[in-house]
N, C-alpha and C positions, 0 to 999 in steps of 0.2 A: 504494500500500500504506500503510494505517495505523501509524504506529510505536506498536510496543509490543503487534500484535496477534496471539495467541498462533499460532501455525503448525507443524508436522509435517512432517518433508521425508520425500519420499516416490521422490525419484529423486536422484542424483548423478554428474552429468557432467562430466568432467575434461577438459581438450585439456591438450595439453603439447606444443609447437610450440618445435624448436630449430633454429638453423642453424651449421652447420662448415663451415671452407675446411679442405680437407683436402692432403692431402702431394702428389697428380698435380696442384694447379693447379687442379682443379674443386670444385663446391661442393656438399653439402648441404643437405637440409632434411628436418626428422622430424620426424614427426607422430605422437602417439596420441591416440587416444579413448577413454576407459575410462568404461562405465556400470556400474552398481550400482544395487542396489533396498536400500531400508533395510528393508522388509520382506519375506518369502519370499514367491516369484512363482513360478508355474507357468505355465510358458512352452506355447503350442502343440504336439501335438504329442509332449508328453512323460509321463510317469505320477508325479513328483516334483515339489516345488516346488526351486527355486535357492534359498537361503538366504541370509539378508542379508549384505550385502558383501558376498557375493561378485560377479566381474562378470560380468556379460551380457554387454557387448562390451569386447572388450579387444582390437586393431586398431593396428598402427604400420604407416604409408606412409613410404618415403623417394623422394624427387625426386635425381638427380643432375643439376648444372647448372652450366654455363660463365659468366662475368663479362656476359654478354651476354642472360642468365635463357632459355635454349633448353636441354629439357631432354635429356641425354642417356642418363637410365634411369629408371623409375619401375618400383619393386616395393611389394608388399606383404606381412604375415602376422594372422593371427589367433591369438591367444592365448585368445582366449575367446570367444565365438558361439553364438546361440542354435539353430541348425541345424548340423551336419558342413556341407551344402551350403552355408553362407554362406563357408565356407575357398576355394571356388572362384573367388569372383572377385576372389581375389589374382593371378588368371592375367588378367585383364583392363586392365590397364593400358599394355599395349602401344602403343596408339594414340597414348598421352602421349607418346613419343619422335619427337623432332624439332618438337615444338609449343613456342613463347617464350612464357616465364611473363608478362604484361603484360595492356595492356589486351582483352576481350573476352574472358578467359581463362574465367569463371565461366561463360559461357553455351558456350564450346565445351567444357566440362567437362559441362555440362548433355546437350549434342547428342552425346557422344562418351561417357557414361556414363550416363548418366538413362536412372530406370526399372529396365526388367529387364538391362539391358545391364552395369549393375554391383551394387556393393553401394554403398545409400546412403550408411552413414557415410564410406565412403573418399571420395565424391563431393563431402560436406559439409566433410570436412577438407582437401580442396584447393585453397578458396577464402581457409581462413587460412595455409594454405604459402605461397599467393603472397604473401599480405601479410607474412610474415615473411620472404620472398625479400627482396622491397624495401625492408625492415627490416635488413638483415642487410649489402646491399650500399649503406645510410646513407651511410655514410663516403667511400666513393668518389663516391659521388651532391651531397652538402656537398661536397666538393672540386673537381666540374666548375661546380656552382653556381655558389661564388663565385668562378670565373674572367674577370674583367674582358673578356676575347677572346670567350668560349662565349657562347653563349644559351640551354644548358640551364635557367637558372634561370626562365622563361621559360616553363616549363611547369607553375612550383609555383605562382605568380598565380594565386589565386582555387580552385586545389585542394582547399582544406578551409577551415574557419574563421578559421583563426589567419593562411593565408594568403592572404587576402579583400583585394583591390585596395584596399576600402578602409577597412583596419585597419593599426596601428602596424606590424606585424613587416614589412610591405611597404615603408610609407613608411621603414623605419629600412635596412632592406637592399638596396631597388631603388628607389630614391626616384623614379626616372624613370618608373617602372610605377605608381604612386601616383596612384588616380581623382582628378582633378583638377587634377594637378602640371600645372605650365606644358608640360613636353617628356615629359606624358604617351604611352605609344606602344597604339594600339588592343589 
């Protein structure tokens, strides 16, 4: 994009993505999605247009989840929808219970709701829950790390940029994991 080159927005989409440890021991995650047209949109289907701001989708999912990211409830609501029928597949999320938020999670969310089987934005906002799952449980996650005995840390090597075998935050934190180090370990 050119800076400075004049532009119109013409959609706006919000996530708002929180996590709570709550009073029974288990944990939250909430999600909303809230769309908006800046200008009046006639939606299929209907004989009026929607009016600016107001929203098209307006959608919270919450995850219930143990220290262990397995989730123990997944519900949803619509607050605003461009069909009655899209309220419906707040009843579909069933499947989500008993599945661990972690790796492979975005393609079984794919296989277990893609398509007609859900509503897409709930399916889209599932893959930033996880990542605010494992945002949210940080602290405990830093505290197995830097435990001299564990080898969780062992599996943040080369995870993202910052901790790249062979960049500083590595060599400064795991110097033994450091490409090149003498008592480097594969």
């Amino acid at each position: 994009m050119t800076v400075g080159t004049e532009r119109i927005e013409l959609h706006h989409r919000q996530i708002d993505i929180r996590f709570f440890r709550r009073a029974d021991g288990l944990y939250e995650v909430e999600g909303r999605l809230l769309d908006r047209k800046t200008e009046p949109f006639r939606r299929p289907l209907h004989d009026s247009d929607i009016p600016a701001g107001v929203p098209l989708h307006d959608i919270t999912v919450r995850l219930v989840v143990d220290e262990s990211s397995l989730v123990h409830d997944a519900t949803a609501s619509f607050s605003a929808s461009p069909f009655a029928l899209c309220r419906e597949a707040a009843l579909t999320l069933e499947p989500l219970k008993g599945l661990r938020v972690g790796a492979g999670w975005n393609k079984r969310i794919r296989e277990l709701l893609g398509g007609a089987a859900s509503c897409t934005h709930i399916a889209e906002l599932l893959g930033p829950m996880a990542t605010t799952i494992h945002q949210g449980f940080a602290p405990q996650r830093v505290a197995r790390m830097t435990n001299p005995e564990g080898d969780e840390y062992k599996s943040k090597v080369d995870s993202c940029y910052s901790y790249g075998r062979d960049r500083e935050v590595v060599a400064q934190l795991w110097p033994q994991l450091k490409r090149g180090s003498p008592k480097a370990e594969p």
